[in-house]
MDTraj code that builds the backbone (N, CA, C; nanometers):
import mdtraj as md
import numpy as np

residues = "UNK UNK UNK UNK UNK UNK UNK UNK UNK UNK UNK UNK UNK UNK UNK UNK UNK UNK UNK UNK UNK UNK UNK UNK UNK UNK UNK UNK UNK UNK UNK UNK UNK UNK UNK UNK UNK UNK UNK UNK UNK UNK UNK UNK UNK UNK UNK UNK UNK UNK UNK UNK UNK UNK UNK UNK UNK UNK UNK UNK UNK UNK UNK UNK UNK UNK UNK UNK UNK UNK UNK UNK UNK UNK UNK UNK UNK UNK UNK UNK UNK UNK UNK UNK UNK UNK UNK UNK UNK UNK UNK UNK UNK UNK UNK UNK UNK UNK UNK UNK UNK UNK UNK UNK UNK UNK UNK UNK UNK UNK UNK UNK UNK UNK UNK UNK UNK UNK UNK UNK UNK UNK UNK UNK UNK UNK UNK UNK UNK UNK UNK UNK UNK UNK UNK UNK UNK UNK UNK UNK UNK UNK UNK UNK UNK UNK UNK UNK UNK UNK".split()
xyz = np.array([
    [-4.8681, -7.8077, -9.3019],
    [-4.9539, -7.6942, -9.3278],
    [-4.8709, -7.5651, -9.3302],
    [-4.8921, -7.5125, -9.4225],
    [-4.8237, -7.3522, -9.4518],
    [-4.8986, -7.2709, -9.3466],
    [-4.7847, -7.1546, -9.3004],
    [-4.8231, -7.0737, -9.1533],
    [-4.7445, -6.9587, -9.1558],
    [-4.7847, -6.8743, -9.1372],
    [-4.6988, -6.7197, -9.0972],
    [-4.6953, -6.6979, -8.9575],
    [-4.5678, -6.7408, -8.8975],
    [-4.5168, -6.7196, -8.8209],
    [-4.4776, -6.5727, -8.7550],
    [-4.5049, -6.5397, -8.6288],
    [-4.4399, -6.3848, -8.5822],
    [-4.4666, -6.3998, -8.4575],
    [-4.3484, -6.3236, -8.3914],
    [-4.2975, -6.2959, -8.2556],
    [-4.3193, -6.1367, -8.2574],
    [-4.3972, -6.1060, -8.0880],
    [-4.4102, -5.9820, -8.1513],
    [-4.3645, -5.9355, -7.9585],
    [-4.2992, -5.7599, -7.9337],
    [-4.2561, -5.7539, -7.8723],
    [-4.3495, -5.6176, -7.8570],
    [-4.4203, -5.6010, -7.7336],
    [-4.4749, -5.4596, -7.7075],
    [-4.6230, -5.4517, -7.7101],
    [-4.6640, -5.5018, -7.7808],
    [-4.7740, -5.5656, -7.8149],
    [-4.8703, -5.5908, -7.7356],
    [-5.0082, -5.5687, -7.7184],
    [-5.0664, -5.6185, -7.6430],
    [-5.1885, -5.7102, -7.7125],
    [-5.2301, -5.7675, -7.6419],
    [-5.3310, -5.9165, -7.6626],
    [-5.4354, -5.8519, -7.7871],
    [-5.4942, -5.7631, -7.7305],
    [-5.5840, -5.6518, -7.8258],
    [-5.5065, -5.5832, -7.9310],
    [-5.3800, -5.5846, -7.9226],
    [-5.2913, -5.4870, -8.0569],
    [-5.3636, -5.6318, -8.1391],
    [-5.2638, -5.7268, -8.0991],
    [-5.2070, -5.8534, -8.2404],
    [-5.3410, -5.8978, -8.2590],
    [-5.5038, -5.9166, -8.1510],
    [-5.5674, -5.9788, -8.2286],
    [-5.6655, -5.8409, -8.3388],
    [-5.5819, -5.7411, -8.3045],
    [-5.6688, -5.6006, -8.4037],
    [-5.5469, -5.6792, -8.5472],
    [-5.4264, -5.6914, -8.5123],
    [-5.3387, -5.6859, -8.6183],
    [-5.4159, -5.8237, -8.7192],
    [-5.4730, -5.9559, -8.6536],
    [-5.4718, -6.0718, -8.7331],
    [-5.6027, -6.0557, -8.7802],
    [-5.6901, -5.9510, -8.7104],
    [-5.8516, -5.9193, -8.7632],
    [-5.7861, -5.8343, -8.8761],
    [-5.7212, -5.7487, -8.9051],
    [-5.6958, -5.6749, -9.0377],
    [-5.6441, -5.7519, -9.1420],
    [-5.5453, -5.8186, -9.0678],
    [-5.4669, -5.9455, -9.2282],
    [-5.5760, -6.0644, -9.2918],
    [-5.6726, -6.0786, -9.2137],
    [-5.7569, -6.2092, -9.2200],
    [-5.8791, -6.0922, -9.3435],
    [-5.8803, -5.9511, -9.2639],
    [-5.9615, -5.8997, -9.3327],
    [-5.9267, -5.8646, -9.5154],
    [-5.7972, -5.8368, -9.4884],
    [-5.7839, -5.8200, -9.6385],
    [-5.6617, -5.9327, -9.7002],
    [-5.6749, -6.0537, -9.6421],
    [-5.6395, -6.1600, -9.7263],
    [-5.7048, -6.2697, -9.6657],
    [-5.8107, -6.2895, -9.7603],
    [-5.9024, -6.4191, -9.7062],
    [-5.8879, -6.5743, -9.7023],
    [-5.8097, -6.5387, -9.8250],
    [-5.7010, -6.6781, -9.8543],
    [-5.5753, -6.7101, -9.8394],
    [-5.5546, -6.6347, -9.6817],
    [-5.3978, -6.6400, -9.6347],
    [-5.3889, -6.7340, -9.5585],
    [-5.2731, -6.8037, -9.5450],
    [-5.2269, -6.8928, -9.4461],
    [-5.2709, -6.8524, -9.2733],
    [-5.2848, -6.9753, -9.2320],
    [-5.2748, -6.9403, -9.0925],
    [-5.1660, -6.8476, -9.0209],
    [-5.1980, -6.7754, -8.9346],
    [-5.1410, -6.6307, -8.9058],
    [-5.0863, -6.6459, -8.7485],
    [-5.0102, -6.7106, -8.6780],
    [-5.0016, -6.7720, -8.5744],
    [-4.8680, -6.6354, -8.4693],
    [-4.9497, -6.5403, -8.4354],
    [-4.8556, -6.4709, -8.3617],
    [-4.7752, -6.5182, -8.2088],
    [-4.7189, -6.4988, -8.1508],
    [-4.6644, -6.5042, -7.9730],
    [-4.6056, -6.3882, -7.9625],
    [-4.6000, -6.3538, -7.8074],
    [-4.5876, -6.2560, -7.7283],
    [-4.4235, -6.2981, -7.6823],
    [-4.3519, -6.1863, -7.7361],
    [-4.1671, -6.2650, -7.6653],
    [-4.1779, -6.1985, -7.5163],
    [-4.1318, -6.2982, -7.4239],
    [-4.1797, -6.2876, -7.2483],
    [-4.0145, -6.2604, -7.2010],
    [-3.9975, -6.2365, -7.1220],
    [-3.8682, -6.1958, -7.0927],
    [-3.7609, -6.3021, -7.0812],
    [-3.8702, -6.4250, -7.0111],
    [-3.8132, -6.5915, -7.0774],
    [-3.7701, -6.5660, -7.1850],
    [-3.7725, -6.5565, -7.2787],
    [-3.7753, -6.5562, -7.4251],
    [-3.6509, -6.4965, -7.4567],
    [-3.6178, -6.3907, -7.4185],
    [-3.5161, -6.3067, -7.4207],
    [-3.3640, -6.3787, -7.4795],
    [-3.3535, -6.5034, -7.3508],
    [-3.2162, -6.5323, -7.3418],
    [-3.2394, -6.6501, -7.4697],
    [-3.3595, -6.7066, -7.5100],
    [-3.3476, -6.8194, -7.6203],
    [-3.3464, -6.7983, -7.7675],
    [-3.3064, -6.8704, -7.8377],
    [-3.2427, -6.8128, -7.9794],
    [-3.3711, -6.8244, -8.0518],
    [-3.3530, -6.7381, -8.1295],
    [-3.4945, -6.7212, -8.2246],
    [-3.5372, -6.8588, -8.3423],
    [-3.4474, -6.9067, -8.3550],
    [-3.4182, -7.0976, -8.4534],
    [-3.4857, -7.1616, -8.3454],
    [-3.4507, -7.1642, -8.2202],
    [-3.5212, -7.2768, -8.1081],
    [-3.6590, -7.2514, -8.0985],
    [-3.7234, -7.1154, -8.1212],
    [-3.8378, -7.0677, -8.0900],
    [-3.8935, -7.1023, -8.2306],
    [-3.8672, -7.0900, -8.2891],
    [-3.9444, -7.0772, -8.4490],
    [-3.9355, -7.2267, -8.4624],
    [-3.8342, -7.3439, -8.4583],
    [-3.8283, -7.4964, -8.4201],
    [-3.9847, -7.5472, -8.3488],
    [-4.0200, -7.4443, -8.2788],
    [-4.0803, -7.5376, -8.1419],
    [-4.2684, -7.4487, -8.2067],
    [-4.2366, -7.3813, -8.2558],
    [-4.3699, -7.2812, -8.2750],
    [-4.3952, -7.3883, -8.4087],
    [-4.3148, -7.4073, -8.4915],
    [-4.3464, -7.4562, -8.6684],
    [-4.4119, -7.5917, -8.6119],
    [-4.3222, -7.6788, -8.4973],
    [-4.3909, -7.8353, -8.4672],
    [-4.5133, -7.8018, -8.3788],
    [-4.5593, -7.7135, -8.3615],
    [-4.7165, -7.6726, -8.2527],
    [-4.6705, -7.7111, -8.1374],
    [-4.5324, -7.7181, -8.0955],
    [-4.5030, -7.7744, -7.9537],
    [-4.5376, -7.6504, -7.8579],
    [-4.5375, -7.5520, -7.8701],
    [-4.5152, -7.4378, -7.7728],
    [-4.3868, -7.4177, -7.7305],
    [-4.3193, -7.3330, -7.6629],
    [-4.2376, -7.2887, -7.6141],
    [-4.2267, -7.2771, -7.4594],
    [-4.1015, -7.4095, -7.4451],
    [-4.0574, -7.3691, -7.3223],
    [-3.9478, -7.3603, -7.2821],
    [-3.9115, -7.2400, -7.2339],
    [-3.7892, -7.1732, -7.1589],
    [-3.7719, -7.1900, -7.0613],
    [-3.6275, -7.2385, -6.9758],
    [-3.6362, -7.2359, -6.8752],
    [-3.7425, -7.2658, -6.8031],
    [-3.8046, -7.4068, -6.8405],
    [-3.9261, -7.4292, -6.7568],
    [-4.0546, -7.3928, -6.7587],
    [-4.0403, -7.2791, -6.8318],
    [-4.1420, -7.2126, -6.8610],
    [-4.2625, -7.2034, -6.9342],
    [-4.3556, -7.2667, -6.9346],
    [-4.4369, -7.2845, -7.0763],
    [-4.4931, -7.1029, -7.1276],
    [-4.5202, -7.1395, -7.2708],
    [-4.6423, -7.0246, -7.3349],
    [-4.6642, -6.9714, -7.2409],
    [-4.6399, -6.7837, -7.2391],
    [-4.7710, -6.7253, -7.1831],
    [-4.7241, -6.7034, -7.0200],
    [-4.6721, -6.7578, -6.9645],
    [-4.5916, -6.7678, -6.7742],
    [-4.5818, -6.6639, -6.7724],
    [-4.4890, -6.5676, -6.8156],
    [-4.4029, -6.4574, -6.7900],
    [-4.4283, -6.3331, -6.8557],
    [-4.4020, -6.2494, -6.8206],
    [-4.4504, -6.1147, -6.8631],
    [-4.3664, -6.0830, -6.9803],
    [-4.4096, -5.9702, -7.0213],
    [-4.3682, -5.9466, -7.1260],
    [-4.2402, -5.8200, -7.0935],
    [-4.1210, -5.7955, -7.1657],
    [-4.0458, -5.7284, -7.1152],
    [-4.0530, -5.5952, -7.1204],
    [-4.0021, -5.4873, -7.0462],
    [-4.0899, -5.3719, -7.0934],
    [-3.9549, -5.2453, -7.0727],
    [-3.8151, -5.3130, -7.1124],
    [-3.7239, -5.2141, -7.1063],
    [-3.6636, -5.1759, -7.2315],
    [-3.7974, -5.2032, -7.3566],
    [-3.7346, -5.1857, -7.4736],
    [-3.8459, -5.0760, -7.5377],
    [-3.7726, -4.9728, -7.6182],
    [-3.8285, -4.8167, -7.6281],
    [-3.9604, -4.8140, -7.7701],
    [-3.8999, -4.9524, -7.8609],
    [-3.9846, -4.9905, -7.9638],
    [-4.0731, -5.1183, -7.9607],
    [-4.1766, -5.1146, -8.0705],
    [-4.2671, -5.2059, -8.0571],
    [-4.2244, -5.3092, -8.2061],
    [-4.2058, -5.4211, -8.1840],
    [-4.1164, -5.4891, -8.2790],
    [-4.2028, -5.6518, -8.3139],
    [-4.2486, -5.6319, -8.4376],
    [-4.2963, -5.7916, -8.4726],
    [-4.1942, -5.8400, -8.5786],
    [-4.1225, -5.9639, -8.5549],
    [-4.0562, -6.0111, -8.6156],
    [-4.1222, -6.1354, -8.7094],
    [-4.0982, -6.1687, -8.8130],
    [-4.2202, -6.2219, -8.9150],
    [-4.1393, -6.3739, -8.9877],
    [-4.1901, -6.4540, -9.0040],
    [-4.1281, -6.5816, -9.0525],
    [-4.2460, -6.6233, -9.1831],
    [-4.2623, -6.6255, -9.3090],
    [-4.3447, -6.6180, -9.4087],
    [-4.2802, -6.7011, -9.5247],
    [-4.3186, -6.7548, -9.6227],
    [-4.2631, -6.8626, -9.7006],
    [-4.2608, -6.7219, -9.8409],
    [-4.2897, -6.5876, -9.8328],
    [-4.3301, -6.5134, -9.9449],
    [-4.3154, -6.3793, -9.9036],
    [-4.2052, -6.3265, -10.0065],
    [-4.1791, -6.1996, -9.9014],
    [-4.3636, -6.0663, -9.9675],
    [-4.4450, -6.1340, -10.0202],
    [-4.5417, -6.0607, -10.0018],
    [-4.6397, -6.0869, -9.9073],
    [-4.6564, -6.1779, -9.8695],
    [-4.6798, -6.2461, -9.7033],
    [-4.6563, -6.1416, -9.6125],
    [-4.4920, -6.0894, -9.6000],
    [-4.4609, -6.0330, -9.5023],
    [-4.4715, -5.8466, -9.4862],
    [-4.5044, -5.8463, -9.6264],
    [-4.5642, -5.7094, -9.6596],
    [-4.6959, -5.6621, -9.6324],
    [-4.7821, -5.7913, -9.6260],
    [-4.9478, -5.8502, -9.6001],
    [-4.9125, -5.8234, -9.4473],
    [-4.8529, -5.9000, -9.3547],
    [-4.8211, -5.8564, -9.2068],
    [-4.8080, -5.7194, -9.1876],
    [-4.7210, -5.6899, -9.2230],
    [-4.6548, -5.5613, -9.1651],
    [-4.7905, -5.4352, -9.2353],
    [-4.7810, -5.4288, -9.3660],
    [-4.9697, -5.3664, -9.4012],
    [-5.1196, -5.3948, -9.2944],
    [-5.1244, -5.4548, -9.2447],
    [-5.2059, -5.5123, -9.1544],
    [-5.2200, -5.4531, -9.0124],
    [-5.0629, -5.4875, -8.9824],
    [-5.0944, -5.4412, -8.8622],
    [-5.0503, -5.2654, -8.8532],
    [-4.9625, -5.2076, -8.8974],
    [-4.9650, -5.0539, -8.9101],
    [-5.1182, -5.0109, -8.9650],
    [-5.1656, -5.0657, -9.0742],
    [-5.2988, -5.0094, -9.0438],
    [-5.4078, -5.0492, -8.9593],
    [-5.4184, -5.0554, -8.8040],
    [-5.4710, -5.0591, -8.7226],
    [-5.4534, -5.0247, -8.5857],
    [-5.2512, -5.0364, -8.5540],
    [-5.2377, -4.9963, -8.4582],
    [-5.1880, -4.8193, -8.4297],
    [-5.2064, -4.7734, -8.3695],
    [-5.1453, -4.6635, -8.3317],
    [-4.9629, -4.6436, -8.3449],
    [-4.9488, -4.4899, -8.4229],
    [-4.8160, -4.4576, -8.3766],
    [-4.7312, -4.6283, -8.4730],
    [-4.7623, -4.5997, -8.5650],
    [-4.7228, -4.6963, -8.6981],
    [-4.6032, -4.6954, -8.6527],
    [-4.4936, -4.5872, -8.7183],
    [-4.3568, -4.5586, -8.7586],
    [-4.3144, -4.5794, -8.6227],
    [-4.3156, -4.6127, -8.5323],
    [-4.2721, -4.6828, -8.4212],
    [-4.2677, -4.8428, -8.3613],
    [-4.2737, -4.9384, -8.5281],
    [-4.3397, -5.0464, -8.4844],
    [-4.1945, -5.1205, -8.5512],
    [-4.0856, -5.2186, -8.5386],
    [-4.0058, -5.2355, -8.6390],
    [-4.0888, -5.3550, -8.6731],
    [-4.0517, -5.3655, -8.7923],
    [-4.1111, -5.5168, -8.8470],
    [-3.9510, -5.5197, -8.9194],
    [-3.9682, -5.6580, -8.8667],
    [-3.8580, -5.7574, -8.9211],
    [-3.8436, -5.8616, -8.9968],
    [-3.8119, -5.9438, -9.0657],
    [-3.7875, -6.1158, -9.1114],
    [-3.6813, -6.1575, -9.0394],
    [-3.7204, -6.2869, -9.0128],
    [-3.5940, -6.3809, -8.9640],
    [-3.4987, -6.4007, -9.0891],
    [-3.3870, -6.3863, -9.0687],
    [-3.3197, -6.4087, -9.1407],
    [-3.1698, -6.5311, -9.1217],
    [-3.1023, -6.5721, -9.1874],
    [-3.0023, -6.6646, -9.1484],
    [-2.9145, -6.6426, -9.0204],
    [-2.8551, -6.5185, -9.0170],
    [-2.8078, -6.5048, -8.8966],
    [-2.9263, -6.4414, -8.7845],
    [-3.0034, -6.4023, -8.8015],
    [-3.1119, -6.3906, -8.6884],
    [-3.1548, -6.5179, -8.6358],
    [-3.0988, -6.6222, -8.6708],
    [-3.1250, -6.7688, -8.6365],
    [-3.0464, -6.8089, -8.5285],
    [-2.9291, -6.7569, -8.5232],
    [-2.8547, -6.7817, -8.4256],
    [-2.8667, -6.6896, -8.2929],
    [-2.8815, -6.5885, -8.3472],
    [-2.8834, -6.4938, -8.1616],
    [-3.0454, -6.5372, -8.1362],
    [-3.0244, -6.4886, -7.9906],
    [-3.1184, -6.4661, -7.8729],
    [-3.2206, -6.3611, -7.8989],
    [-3.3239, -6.3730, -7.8825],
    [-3.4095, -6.3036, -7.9032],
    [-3.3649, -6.1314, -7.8537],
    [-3.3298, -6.1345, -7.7516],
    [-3.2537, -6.0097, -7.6623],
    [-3.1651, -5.9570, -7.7896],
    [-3.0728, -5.9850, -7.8355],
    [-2.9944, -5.9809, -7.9149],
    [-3.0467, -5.9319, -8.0511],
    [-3.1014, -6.0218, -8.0960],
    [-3.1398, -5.9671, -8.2135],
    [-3.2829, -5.8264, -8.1815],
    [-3.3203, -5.8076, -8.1042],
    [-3.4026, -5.6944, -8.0753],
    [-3.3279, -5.5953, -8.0713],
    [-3.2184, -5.6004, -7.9444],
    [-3.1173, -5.5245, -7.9553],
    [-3.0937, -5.4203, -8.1235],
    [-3.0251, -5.5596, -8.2166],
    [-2.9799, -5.5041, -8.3177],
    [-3.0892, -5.4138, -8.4365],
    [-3.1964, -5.4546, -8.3887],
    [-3.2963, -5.3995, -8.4763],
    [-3.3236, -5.2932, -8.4000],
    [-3.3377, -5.2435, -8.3128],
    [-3.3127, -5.0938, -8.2526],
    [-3.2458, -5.0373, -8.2711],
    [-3.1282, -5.1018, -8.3132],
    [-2.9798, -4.9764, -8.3340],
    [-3.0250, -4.9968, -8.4920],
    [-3.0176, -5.0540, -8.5406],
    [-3.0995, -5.0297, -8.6902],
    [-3.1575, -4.9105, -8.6988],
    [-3.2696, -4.8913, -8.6015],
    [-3.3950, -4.8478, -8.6279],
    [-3.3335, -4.6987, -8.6545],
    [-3.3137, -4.6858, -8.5241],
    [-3.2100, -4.5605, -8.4555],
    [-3.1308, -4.5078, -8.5598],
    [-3.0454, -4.5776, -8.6415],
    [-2.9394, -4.5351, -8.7227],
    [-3.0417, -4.4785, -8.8418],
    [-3.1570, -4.5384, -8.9069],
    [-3.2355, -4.5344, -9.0201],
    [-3.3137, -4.3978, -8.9763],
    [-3.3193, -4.3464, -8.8672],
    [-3.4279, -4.2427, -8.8359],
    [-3.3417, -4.1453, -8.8368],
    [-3.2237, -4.1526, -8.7922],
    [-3.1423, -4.0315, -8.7470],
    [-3.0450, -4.0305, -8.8662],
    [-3.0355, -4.0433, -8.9615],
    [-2.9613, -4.0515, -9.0928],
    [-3.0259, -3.9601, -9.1923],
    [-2.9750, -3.8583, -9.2756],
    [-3.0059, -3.8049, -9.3833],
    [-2.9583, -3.8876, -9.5265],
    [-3.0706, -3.9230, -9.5740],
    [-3.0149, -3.9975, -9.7115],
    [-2.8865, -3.8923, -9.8231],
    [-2.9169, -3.7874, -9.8024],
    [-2.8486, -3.7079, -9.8861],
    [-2.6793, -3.7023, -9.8254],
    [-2.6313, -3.7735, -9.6586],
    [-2.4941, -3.7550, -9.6894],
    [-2.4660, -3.9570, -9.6554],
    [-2.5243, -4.0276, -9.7470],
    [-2.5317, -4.1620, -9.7717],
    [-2.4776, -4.1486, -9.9259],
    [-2.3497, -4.2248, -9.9532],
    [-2.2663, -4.1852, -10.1009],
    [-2.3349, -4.2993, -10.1585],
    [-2.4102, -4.4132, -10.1052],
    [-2.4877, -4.5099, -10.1985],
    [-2.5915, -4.4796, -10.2152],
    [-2.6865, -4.3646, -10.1834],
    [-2.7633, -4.3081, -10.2645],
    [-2.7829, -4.2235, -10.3914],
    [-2.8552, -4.2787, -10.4945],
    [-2.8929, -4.1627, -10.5848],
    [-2.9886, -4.0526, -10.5473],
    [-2.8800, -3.9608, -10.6292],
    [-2.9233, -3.8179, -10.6636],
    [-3.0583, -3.8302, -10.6725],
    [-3.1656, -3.7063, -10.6139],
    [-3.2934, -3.6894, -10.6817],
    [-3.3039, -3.5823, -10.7702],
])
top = md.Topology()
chain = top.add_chain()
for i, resn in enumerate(residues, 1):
    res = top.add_residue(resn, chain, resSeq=i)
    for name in ("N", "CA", "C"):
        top.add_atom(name, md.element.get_by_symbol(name[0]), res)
traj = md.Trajectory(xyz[None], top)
C-alpha cells in the first residue's frame, strides 16, 4: 500500500492531527498520511532504520523503547517535519497543509529524506537542517554569484 511517510519534530499531537485534517481536506484521494513524533530515543537512530520499521507497520523501537515512551526533545529552536512521499507533489501537498494551519509557518523546516539523510541519525540530520535553515534566512540573495540578476 502506497503511504506518505513523516517524522515530525516540535509538534504537538493537535499541530499534526490539524496538519493531516488539512491534507485529507484538500486531497481526498491521497495516500495514507502516517505521521510520528521523533522522541529523544529517536535522536541517536538513523532515519533508514526508522523509515525501514514505519514502511513494514512494525513501529519503532529504540533502545527498548517502543512508539510514543519518551518525550519529545525540546533543545531544538525549530519545528521540523521531515517527509518520505513516492511524488515530489505529495510533498508539496504536506508541507501546503500543514503551514496552512499551524502557526508561525516560516519557522517550520520541511524536509525530504534524501540518500544521504539515510544514513545519519535523526540528531544529525536535524542538526544539518538548522544550519541550513540559519544559513537560508541570514543570506542576501543579491551577494550569492549563482543568482540571477532581477
Amino acid at each position: 500500500m502506497e503511504k506518505i511517510v513523516c517524522f515530525s519534530l516540535g509538534l504537538s499531537e493537535e499541530d499534526i492531527e490539524k496538519g493531516k485534517g488539512s491534507f485529507y481536506g484538500l486531497n481526498r484521494e491521497a495516500p495514507a498520511l502516517e505521521v510520528m513524533a521523533i522522541t529523544k530515543a529517536m535522536l541517536d537512530l538513523k532515519v533508514g532504520e526508522a523509515l525501514r520499521s514505519m514502511i513494514a507497520g512494525s513501529g519503532i523501537n529504540s533502545a527498548g523503547k517502543e512508539q510514543g515512551s519518551d518525550s519529545a526533545p525540546d533543545s531544538y529552536k525549530y519545528r521540523v517535519v521531515i517527509v518520505l512521499a513516492l511524488e515530489r507533489d505529495q510533498v508539496l501537498q504536506v508541507m501546503r497543509s500543514f503551514k496552512a494551519v499551524l502557526p508561525d509557518p516560516q519557522n517550520i523546516i520541511f524536509a525530504v529524506v534524501t540518500e544521504t539523510a539515510l544514513n545519519w541519525t535523526f540528531g544529525e540530520y536535524i542538526g544539518h537542517l538548522g544550519a541550513e535553515h540559519e544559513s537560508m534566512k541570514n543570506q542576501n540573495p543579491r551577494d550569492n554569484p549563482d543568482m540571477k540578476k532581477m
